[in-house]
C-alpha positions as CSV (number, residue, x, y, z in Angstrom):
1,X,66.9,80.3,181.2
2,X,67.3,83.2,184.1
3,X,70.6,84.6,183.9
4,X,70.8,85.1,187.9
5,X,69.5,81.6,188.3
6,X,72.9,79.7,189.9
7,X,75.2,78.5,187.4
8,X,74.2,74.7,188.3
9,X,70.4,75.2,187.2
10,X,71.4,76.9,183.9
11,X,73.7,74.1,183.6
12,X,71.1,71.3,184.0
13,X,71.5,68.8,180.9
14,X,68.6,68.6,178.5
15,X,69.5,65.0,177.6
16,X,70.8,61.7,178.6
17,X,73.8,62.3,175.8
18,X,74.3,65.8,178.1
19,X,74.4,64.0,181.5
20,X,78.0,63.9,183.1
21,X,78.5,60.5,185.2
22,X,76.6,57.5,186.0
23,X,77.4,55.7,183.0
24,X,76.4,52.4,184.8
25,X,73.0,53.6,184.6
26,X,73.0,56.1,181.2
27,X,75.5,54.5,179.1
28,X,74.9,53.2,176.0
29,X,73.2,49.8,176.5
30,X,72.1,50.1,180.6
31,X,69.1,49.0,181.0
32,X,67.4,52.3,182.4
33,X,69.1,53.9,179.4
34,X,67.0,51.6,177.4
35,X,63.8,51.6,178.8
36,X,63.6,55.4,178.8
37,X,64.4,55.4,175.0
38,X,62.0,53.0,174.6
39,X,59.5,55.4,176.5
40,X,58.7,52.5,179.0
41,X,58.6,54.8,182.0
42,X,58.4,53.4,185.4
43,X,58.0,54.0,189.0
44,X,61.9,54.7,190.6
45,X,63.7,56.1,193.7
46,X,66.8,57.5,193.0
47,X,69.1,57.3,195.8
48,X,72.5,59.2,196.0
49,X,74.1,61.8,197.3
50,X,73.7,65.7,196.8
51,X,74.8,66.9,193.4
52,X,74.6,63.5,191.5
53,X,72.2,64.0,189.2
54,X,68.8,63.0,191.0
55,X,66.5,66.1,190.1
56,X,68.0,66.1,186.5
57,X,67.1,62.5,186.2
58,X,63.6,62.9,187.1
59,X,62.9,65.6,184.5
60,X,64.8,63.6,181.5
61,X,62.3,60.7,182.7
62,X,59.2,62.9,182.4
63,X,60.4,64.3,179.0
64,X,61.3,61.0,177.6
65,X,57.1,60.0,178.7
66,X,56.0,63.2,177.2
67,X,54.6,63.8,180.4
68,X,53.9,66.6,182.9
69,X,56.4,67.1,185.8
70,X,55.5,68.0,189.0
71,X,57.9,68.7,191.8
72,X,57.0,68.0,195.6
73,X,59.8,68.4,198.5
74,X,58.9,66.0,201.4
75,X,60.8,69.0,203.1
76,X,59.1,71.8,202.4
77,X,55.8,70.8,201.3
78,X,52.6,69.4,203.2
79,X,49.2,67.3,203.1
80,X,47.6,70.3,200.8
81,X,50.2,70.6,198.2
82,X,50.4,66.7,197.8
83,X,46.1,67.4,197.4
84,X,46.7,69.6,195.2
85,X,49.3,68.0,192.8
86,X,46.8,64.5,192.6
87,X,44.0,66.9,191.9
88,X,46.3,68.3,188.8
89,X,47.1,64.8,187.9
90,X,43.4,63.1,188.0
91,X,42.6,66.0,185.6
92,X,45.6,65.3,183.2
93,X,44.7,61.4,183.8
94,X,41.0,62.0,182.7
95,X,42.8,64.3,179.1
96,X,44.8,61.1,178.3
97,X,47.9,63.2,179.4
98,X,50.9,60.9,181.9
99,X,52.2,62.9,185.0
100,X,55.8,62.1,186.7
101,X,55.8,63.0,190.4
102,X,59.3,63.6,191.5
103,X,59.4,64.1,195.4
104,X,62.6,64.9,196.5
105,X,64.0,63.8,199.9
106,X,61.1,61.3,199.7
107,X,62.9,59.7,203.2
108,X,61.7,63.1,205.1
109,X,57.7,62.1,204.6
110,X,56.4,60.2,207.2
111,X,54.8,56.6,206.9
112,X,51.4,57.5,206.5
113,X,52.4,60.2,204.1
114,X,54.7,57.4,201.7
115,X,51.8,55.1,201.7
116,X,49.4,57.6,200.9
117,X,51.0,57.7,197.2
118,X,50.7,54.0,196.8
119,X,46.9,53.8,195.4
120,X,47.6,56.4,192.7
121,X,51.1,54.8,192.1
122,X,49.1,51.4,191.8
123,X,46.1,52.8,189.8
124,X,48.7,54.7,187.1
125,X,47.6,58.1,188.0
126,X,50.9,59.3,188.2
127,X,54.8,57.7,187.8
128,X,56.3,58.1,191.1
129,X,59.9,59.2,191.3
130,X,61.4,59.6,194.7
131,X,64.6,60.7,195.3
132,X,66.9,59.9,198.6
133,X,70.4,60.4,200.3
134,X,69.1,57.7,202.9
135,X,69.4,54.4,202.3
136,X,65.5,53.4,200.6
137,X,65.3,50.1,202.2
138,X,65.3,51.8,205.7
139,X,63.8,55.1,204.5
140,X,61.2,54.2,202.3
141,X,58.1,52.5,203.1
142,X,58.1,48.6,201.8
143,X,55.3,48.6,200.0
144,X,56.0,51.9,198.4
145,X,59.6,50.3,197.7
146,X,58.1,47.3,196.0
147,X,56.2,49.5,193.4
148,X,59.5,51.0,192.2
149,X,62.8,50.2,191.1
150,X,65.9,51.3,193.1
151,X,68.6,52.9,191.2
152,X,72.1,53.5,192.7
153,X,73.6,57.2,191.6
154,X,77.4,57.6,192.4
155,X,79.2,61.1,193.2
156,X,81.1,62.4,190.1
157,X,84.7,61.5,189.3
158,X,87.6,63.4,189.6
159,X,87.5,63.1,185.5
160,X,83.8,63.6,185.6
161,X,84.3,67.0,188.0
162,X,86.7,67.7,185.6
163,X,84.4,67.8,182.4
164,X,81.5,70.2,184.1
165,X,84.5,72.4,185.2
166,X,85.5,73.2,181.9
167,X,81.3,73.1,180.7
168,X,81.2,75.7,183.4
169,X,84.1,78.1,182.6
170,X,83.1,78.3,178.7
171,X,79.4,78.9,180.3
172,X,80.0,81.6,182.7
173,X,83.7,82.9,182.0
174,X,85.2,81.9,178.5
175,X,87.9,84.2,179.1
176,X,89.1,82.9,182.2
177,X,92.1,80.2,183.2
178,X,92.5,77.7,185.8
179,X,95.8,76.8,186.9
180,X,96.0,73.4,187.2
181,X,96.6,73.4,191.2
182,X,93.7,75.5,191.1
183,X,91.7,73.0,188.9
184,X,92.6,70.4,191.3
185,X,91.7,71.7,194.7
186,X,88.0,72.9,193.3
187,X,87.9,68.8,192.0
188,X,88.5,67.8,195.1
189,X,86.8,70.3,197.2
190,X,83.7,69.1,195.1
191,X,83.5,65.7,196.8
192,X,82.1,64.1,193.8
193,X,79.1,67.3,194.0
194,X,78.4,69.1,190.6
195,X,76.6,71.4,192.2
196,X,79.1,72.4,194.4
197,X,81.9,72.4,192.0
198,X,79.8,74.5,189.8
């Protein structure tokens, strides 16, 4: 990992075990807890806010399907780069290798841009994973929606905020000390972000 990449990214869990929060979902015994240790990988949109645990989600499902992970942002990225990332993923497809397509902010793409994924969704080209701060049932195309299971991520805990804060510190600055006042104002300043608190 980069040493100037942000403290967050070099942060990232590398396992479900490592993931702080959303024990609903990644506890022992859930049921998308199971099916990814099972390796029965399905189409999802993860919805929650910033700094839950979305992105990190998304890669732990493609390396729990031994599959390739490609990244599209529905804000930055256009008609050509989704082109080019079902080219990439036919080719895989035809090798007997399984892609994950994580598209975050998958509310920003238009209509005709969501329904575009729905044949190669359908025809097992690819897993979808899309993932939202809007509400999918308004954001997200029905038909798109109905190939996918909706999973509800939570902001972290004040305990939870807690945790990463002292990951972070023995990360980036063993040496340092929090005063507790200190501890608590950076907790709640986080708002239930990692990525902020970090």
């Amino acid at each position: 990992m980069n040493a100037l990449a942000p403290l967050a990214e070099r942060m990232r869990p590398r396992s479900l075990d490592a993931i702080v929060g959303q024990r609903r979902l990644l506890g022992p015994g859930a049921a998308l807890r199971r099916a990814l240790e099972a390796g029965r990988v399905h189409s999802m949109i993860l919805w929650g806010p910033p700094g839950c645990g979305k992105t990190t989600l998304a890669r732990l499902v493609a390396e729990r399907a031994q599959a390739r992970f490609h990244v599209i942002s529905a804000v930055m990225s256009g008609l050509p780069e989704v082109r080019r990332v079902l080219a990439e993923a036919a080719e895989a497809f035809a090798r007997g290798e399984r892609t994950v397509l994580f598209v975050d902010e998958v509310h920003r793409f238009n209509k005709a841009q969501q329904d575009a994924f729905l044949p190669h969704v359908e025809s097992g080209l690819f897993v979808f994973v899309g993932a939202t701060t809007e509400n999918p049932s308004f954001e997200v195309v029905g038909a798109l929606l109905s190939r996918a299971a909706v999973y509800v991520l939570q902001p972290l805990a004040p305990d939870e905020l807690a945790q990463l804060l002292e990951r972070g510190l023995l990360a980036a600055a063993p040496s340092v000390r929090i005063e507790a006042a200190a501890r608590d104002m950076l907790i709640e300043l986080a708002d239930g972000d990692a990525r902020r608190l970090l």
